[in-house]
ZASEKE-415534 format. One record per residue (C-alpha): x, y, z. Coordinates in steps of 0.1 Angstrom, whole numbers, padded with zeros to 4 digits, always signed. Layout:
ZASEKE-415534
XYZ ...
END
This chain:
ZASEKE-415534
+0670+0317+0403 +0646+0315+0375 +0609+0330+0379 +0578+0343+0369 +0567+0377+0383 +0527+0378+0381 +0511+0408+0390 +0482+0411+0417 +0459+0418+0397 +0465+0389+0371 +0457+0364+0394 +0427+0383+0410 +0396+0382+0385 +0372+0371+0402 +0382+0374+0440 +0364+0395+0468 +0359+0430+0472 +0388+0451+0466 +0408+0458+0500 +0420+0494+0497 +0454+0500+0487 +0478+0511+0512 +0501+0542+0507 +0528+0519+0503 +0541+0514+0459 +0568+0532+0454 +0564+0560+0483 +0575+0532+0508 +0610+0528+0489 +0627+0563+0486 +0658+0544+0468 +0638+0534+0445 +0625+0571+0439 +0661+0582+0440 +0675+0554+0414 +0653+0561+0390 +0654+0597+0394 +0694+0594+0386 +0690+0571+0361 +0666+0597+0343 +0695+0623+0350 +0723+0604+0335 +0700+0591+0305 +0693+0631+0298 +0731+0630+0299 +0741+0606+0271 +0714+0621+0247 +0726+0653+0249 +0762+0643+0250 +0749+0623+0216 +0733+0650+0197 +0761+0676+0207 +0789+0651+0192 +0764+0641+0164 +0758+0675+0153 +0795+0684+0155 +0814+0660+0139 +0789+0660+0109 +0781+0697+0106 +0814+0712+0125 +0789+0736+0147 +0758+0740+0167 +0733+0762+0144 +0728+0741+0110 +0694+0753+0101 +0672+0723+0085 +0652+0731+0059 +0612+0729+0065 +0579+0738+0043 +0565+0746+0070 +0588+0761+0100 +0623+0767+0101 +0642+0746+0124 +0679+0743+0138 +0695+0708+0147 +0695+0721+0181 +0657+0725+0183 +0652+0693+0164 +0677+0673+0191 +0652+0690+0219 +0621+0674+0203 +0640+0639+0191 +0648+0638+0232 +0620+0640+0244 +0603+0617+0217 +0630+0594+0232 +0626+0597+0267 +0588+0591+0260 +0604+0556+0246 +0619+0549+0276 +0593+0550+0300 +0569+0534+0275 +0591+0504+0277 +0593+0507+0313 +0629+0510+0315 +0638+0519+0350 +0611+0496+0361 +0623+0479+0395 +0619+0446+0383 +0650+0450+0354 +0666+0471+0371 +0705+0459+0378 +0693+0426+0369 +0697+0400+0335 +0696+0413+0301 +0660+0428+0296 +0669+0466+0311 +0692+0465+0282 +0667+0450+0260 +0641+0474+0267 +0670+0503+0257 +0675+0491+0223 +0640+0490+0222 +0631+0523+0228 +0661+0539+0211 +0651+0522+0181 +0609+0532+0185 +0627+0568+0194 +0643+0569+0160 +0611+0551+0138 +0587+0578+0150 +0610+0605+0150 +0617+0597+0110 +0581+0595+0104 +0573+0628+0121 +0596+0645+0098 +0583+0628+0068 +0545+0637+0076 +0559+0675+0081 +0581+0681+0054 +0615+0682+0077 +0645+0674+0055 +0671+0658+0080 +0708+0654+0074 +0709+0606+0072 +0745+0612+0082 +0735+0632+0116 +0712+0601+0119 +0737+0573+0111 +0757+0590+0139 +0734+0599+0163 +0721+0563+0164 +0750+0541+0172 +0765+0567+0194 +0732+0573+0213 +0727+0536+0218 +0760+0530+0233 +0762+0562+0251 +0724+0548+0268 +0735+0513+0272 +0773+0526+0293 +0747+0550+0311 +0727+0519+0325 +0758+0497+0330 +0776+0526+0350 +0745+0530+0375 +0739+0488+0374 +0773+0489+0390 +0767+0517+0414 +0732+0495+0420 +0751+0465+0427 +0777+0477+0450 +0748+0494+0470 +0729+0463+0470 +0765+0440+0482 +0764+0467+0512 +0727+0460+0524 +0712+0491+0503 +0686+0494+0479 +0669+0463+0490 +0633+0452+0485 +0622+0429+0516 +0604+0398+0506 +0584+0367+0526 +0597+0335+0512 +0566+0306+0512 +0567+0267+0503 +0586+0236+0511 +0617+0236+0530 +0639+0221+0504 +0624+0251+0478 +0623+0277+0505 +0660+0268+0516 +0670+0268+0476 +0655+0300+0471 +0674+0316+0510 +0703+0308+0499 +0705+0323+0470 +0692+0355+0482 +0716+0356+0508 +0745+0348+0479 +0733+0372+0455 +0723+0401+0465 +0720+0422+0433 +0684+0404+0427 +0675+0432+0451 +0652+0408+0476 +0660+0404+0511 +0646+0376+0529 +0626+0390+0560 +0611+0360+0568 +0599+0327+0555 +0574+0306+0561 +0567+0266+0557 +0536+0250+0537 +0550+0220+0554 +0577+0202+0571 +0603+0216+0596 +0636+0233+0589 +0650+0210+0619 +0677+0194+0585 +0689+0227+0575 +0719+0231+0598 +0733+0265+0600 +0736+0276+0565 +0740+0317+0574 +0712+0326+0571 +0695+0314+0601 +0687+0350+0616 +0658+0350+0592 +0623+0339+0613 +0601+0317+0601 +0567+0325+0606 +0529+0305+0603 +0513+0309+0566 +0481+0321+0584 +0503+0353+0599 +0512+0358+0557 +0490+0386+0543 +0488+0400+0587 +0525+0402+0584 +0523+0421+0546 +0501+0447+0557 +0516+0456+0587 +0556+0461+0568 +0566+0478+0537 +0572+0444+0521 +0574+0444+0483 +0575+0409+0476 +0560+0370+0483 +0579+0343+0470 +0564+0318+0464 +0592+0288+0463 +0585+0253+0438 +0547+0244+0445 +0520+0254+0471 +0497+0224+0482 +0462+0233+0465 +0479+0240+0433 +0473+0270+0415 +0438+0275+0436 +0459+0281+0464 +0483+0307+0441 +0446+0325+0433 +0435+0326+0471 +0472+0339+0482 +0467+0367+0453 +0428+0377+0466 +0447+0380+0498 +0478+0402+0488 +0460+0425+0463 +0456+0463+0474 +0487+0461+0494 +0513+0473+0472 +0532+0438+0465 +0544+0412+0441 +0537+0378+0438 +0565+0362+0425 +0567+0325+0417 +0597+0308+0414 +0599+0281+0386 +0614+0246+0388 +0631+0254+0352 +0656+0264+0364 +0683+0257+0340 +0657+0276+0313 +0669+0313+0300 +0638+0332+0298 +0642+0339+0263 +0631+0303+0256 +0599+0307+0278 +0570+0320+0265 +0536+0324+0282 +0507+0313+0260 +0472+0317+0275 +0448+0294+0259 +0411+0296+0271 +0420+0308+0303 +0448+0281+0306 +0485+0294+0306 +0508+0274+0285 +0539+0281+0289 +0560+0271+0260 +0600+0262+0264 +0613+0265+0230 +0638+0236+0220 +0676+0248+0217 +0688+0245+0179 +0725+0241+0171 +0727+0255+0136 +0710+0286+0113 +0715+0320+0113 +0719+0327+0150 +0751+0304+0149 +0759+0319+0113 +0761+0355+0132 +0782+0341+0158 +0807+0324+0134 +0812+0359+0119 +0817+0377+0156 +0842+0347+0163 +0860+0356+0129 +0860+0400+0133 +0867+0394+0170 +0899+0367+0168 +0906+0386+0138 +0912+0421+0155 +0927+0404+0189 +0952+0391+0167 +0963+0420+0149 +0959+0443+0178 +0979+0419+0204 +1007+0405+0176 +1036+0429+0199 +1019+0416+0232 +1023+0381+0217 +1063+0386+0206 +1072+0398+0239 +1053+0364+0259 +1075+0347+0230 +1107+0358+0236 +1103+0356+0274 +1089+0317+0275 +1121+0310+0249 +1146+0332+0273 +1130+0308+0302 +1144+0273+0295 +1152+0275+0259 +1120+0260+0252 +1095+0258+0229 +1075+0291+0227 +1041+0276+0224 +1023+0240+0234 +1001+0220+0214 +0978+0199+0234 +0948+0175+0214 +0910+0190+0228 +0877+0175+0220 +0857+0201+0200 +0820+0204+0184 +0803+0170+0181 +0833+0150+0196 +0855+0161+0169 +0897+0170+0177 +0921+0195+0175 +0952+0211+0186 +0946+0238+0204 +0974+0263+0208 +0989+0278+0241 +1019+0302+0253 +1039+0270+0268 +1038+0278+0307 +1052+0240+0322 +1079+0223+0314 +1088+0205+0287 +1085+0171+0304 +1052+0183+0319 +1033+0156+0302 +1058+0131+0312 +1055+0146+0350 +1017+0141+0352 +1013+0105+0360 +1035+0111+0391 +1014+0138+0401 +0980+0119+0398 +0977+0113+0434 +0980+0154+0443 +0952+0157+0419 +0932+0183+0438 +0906+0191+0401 +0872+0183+0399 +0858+0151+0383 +0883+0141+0357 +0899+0171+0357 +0938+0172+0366 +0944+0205+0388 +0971+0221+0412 +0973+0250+0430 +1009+0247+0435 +1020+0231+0400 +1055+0219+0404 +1055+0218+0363 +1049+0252+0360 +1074+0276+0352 +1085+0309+0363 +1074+0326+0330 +1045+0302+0334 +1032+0312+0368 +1026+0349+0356 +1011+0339+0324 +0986+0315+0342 +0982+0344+0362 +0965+0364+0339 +0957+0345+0314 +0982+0353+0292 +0986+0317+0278 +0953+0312+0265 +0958+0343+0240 +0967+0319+0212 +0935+0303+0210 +0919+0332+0193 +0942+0314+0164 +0921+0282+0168 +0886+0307+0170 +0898+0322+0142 +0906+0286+0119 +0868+0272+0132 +0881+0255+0160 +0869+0271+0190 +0846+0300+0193 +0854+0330+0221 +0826+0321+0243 +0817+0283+0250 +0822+0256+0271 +0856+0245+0287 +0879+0221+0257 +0882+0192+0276 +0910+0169+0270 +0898+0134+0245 +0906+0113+0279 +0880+0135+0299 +0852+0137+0270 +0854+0094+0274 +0845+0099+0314 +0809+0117+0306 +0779+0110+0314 +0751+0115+0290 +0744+0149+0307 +0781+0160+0301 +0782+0148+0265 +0761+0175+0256 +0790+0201+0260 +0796+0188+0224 +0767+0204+0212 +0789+0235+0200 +0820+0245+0197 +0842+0251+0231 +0849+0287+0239 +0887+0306+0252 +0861+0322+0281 +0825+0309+0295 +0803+0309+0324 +0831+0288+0340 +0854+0309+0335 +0833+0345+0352 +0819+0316+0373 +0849+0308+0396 +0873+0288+0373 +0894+0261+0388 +0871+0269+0421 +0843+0250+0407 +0834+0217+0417 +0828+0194+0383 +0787+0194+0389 +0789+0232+0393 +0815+0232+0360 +0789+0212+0341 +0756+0229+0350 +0773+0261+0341 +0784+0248+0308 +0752+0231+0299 +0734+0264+0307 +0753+0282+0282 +0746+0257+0256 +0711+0254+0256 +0704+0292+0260 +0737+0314+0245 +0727+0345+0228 +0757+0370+0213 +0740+0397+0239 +0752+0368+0264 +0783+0363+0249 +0792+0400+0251 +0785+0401+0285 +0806+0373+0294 +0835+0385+0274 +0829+0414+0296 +0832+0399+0329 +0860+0380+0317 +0878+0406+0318 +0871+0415+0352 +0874+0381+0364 +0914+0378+0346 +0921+0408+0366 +0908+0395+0395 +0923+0361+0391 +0902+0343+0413 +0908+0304+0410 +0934+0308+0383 +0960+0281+0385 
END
């Protein structure tokens, strides 16, 4: 779900008089109180666990005096005032605000951020006082303290998210607009949880929900727009949603903020772009008009430049690093059938382009021959030839699909300029002649060994679900992205749900 968060008072120049505030905010949510209060406590953690190891491994003790014109300070003093210049950073950037918290990229955004404010001011400070400070405490402080922040967040994301999956930690929220956007918007509340909103009620701007069915959710009242703001002040909601459009247009978006503000809530529209990372939105206000600019995607320069080099350092390293694991697959697919160890199979790459890409053979050696036999017990999506129970598949095979094992040879093809780690799904040439105009655009860049599809539910996914996902990733990837994805890749091999 893409959206906008405006604030009250953004959309309220102008209304009537001020209705006092009610001592909702953050009083009404103690988890939210508590979150943040631990998230505080383990970001104290990981700065002094950084400036303890810092000041170890580059001085070898805990007293190194630092020489000052003015007064004589130890490392350990200096680590005292650099942490709390730090912390300063943090809430500055509004780091443990509830809206990132647990949720997208920008939490970890505003980390970096701050670390790297944290470490500007801090090196100006010691200029304008005369403090001579070890660069090599620095150049390890830095690095250390950034990762040390960043696993701090993504330990209590996951704590946040598991709380969330249980019914905890939840903001309740009135969903607004018409039923096929108010519907959208349910259902993907109810599916993901860790966007910390639960659906209270919702309420129609027109229509009937008579065509809905019983999608699960249905224990969620519907109430009139009129009983709105009545319902607002009378609960500890945090949150309207508004869903797509409101008749009246933004007038009405103005009159519905008049109405909310002083009562502790967001207003939260929900934008129709939703295939649009928010990295390529930008709001632009012009003359009291807000533009809202969706920067083009662009498949060359330096952003794909810095990802070539990751694909290189990363394929490089997995290969050197795995080169036992792979001689042990090899002798066990050979000690199988007496087979070849690995299989060659033509892909479609970048701009339509071909190549063998290389796997740990797990079918087979007349598995190709096999296939047309097997057309009729095609249970893949689209073009896509899929089976759960594979009668091609070997007994080496099975395990290695398993895990994944068999796709560890394509870091060879990531590392020749093939593939890249994180892309779309290589389709076969015979698929690639199938697309629509939509699914040609795959092509755009170079297919990946992992991708949304693959931390997105993997032979699970229906082919529109498969495409959205990959045409996502191509029009907004980011190597923050990528990490993250290579990260839940892992989780999802482990997991091995829809691997076959």
């Amino acid at each position: 779900m893409v959206q906008t968060s405006v604030a009250v008072d953004e959309v309220s120049e102008g209304g009537p008089e001020q209705v006092r505030p009610r001592s909702g905010g953050i009083a009404g949510l103690p988890w939210l109180v508590k979150v943040r209060a631990g998230i505080l406590a383990t970001d104290v953690a990981m700065m002094a666990l950084t400036f303890l190891t810092a000041q170890y491994v580059w001085f070898g003790g805990f007293s190194e005096p630092v020489a000052s014109n003015r007064v004589p300070l130890s490392y350990l003093e200096i680590s005292l005032l650099f942490g709390a210049i730090w912390l300063v950073a943090l809430s500055a950037q509004r780091s443990r605000s509830e809206r990132v918290l647990a949720v997208g990229g920008e939490e970890y955004r505003r980390v970096v951020n701050a670390t790297v404010l944290a470490f500007g001011v801090t090196a100006i400070l010691a200029f304008l006082f005369e403090i001579r400070l070890s660069r090599g405490f620095f150049l390890v402080a830095l690095p250390l303290g950034l990762a040390l922040l960043v696993l701090g967040r993504w330990i209590t994301r996951r704590v946040l998210d598991h709380l969330r999956l249980m019914g905890r930690c939840m903001s309740d929220a009135i969903v607004m607009g018409e039923p096929a956007d108010v519907r959208r918007v349910l259902t993907e509340l109810a599916e993901n949880r860790q966007a910390g909103y639960r659906a209270v009620a919702y309420s129609l701007t027109s229509g009937t929900s008579a065509s809905w069915g019983n999608p699960g959710w249905t224990s969620v009242p519907e109430i009139a727009e009129r009983d709105i703001v009545t319902r607002v002040a009378q609960d500890e909601l945090r949150a309207v949603i508004v869903a797509g459009e409101l008749p009246g247009g933004r007038d009405a978006i103005r009159r519905l903020g008049w109405d909310l503000e002083g009562n502790g809530v967001e207003l939260i529209l929900v934008s129709r772009l939703t295939d649009v990372a928010g990295p390529r939105m930008h709001l632009r206000p012009v003359q009291g008009l807000p533009l809202v600019h969706v920067t083009l995607p662009q498949y060359s320069g330096p952003a794909h430049a810095l990802k070539r080099a990751f694909d290189v350092l990363f394929a490089g390293a997995v290969l050197l690093v795995l080169l036992p694991v792979f001689a042990v697959i090899g002798i066990l697919v050979k000690a199988g059938d007496g087979g070849p160890v690995f299989f060659r199979q033509e892909r479609a790459g970048a701009n339509g382009s071909t190549f063998k890409m290389v796997k740990f053979r797990s079918m087979r050696v007349d598995a190709e021959a096999l296939k047309a036999t097997l057309m009729a017990q095609n249970e893949g999506a689209g073009p896509l030839f899929k089976m759960k129970n594979d009668p091609r598949i070997t007994r080496v095979g099975g395990f290695l699909r398993k895990y994944s094992l068999d796709e560890l040879p394509q870091f060879w093809n990531v590392f020749v300029g093939d593939m890249s780690v994180v892309g779309p799904r290589p389709p076969l040439p015979a698929e690639v002649e199938e697309y629509d105009a939509a699914a040609t655009r795959r092509l755009l860049i170079k297919p990946g060994i992992t991708g949304l599809w693959q931390v997105g539910g993997r032979s699970d996914l229906t082919w529109d679900e498969s495409i959205r996902l990959d045409l996502n990733y191509v029009e907004n990837w980011s190597l923050a992205g990528d990490l993250v994805i290579i990260a839940k890749t892992v989780k999802a091999v482990f997991e091995n749900d829809g691997a076959y």
